[in-house]
N, C-alpha and C positions, 0 to 999 in steps of 0.2 A: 477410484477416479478422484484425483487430489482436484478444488476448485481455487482458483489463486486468481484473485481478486486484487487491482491496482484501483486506488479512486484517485477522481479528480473533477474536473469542471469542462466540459465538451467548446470546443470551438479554438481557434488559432491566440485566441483573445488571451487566454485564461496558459497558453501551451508552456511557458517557462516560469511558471508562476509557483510561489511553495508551498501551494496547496494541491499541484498535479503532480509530488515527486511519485504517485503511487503509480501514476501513468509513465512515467520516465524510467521507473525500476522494470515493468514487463518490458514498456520499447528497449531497453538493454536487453533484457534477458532474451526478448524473440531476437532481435537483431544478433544473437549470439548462436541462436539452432536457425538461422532463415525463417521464421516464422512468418509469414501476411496476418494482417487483421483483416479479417470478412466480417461486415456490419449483421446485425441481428437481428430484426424485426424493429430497427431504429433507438433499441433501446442499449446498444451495446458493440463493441465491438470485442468480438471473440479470435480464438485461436485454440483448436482442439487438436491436443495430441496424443499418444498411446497412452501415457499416464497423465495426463492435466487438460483441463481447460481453464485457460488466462481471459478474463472477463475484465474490458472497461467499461463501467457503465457510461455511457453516454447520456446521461441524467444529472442535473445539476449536483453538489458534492450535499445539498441536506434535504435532495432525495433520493441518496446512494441504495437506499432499500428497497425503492420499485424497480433499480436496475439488475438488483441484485437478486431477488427473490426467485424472478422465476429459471434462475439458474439451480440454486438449491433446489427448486419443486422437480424439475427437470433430471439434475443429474443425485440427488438425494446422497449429499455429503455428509459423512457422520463426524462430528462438531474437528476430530484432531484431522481432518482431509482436508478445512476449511482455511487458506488464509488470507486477510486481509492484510494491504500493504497502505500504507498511509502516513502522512507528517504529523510531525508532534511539536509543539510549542514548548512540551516541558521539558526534552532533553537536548542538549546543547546541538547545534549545526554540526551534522557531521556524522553524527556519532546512530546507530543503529542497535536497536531493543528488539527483543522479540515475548512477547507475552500470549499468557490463551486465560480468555475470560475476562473477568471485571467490567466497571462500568466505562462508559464511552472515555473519559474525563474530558467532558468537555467538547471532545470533537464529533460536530455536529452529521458530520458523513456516518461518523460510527453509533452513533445514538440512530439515525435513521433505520440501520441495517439491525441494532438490535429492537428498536419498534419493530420491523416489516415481521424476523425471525420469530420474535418473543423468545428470544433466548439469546445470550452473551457470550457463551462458552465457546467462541471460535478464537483461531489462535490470528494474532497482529504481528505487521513486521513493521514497528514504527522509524520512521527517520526522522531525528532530529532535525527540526529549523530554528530551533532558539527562541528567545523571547524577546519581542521589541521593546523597544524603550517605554518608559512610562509614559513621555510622550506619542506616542502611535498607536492608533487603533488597530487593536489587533485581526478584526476582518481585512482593515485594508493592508492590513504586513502580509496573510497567508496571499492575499490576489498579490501581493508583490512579487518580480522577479529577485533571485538570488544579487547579492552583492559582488563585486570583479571580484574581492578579495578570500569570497568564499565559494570558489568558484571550483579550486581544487579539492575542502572536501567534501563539497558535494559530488563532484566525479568520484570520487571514492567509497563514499557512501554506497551511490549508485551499484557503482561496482560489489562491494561488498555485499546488499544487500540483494542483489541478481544473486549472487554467489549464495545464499541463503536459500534462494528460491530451490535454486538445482538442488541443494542437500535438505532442502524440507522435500521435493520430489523422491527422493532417493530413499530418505531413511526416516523421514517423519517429523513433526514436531517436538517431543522429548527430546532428540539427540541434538536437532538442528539451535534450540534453544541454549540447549547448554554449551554447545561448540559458538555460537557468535555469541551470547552474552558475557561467556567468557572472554570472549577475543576483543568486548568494547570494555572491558574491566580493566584486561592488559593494556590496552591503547589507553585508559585516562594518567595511566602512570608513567 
């Protein structure tokens, strides 16, 4: 049972903001197989299917580990079943990484998840939001909504990285890595 994990920040407030693309990549990807979200003991909104359950935690983004936890205790994922989707500051808008392990860098949802786990070795489906100016705090850029002008590749992104999702379901995270890491390597050229 693969656990795929979107984070973000719960309530209408925070919904187009670039710190919930992790919550925009399942609502694609459910909105692609019909999927509902049914809430979870308040701490989540779930969707279990033959091979996946897609978890948002409904917990603020740097307490992503107590939303997150008792789905691992639950459905006991072994670390390459595990993954998380989430925004990255460090690579350009747009653009879609896929990693397993290392430290959080930085992003406070993923340092949570690996406090709660005590372990790192889960695999990440990061999406680029860029980095603000030197002028901007970077808390208040991730609560920012997207720019008009980056508006198409984050549909894209989106897309692509829903597109990840189905072939990390399918065939794992070894393959799924190497086939879009590769394909964000093509796209910088």
């Amino acid at each position: 049972m693969k656990l795929i994990i979107g984070l973000g920040n719960p309530g209408q407030k925070y919904s187009r903001t670039r710190h919930n693309i992790g919550f925009t990549v399942l609502d694609c990807f459910a909105g692609r197989h019909s999927l509902k979200w049914k809430d979870y003991k308040e701490i989540a909104l779930i969707n279990r299917g033959n091979s996946c359950v897609l978890v948002k935690p409904m917990v603020y983004m740097n307490n992503s580990g107590t939303g997150v936890i008792p789905f691992v205790k639950k459905y006991h994922p072994a670390s390459d079943e595990m993954l998380v989707i989430h925004d990255d500051m460090d690579i350009a808008c747009g653009v879609i990484k896929i990693k397993t392990g290392g430290s959080s860098g930085g992003h406070n949802g993923i340092q949570s998840i690996i406090d709660s786990l005590r372990f790192q070795e889960f695999a990440r489906l990061r999406i680029g939001i860029g980095r603000p100016q030197a002028s901007i705090d970077p808390v208040e850029y991730v609560l920012s909504g997207f720019e008009r002008e980056e508006a198409g590749m984050l549909k894209n992104a989106v897309e692509k990285a829903a597109d990840a999702v189905e072939y990390f379901i399918e065939y794992g995270i070894a393959k799924t890595s190497n086939i879009f890491n590769r394909k964000a390597e093509e796209d910088k050229k």
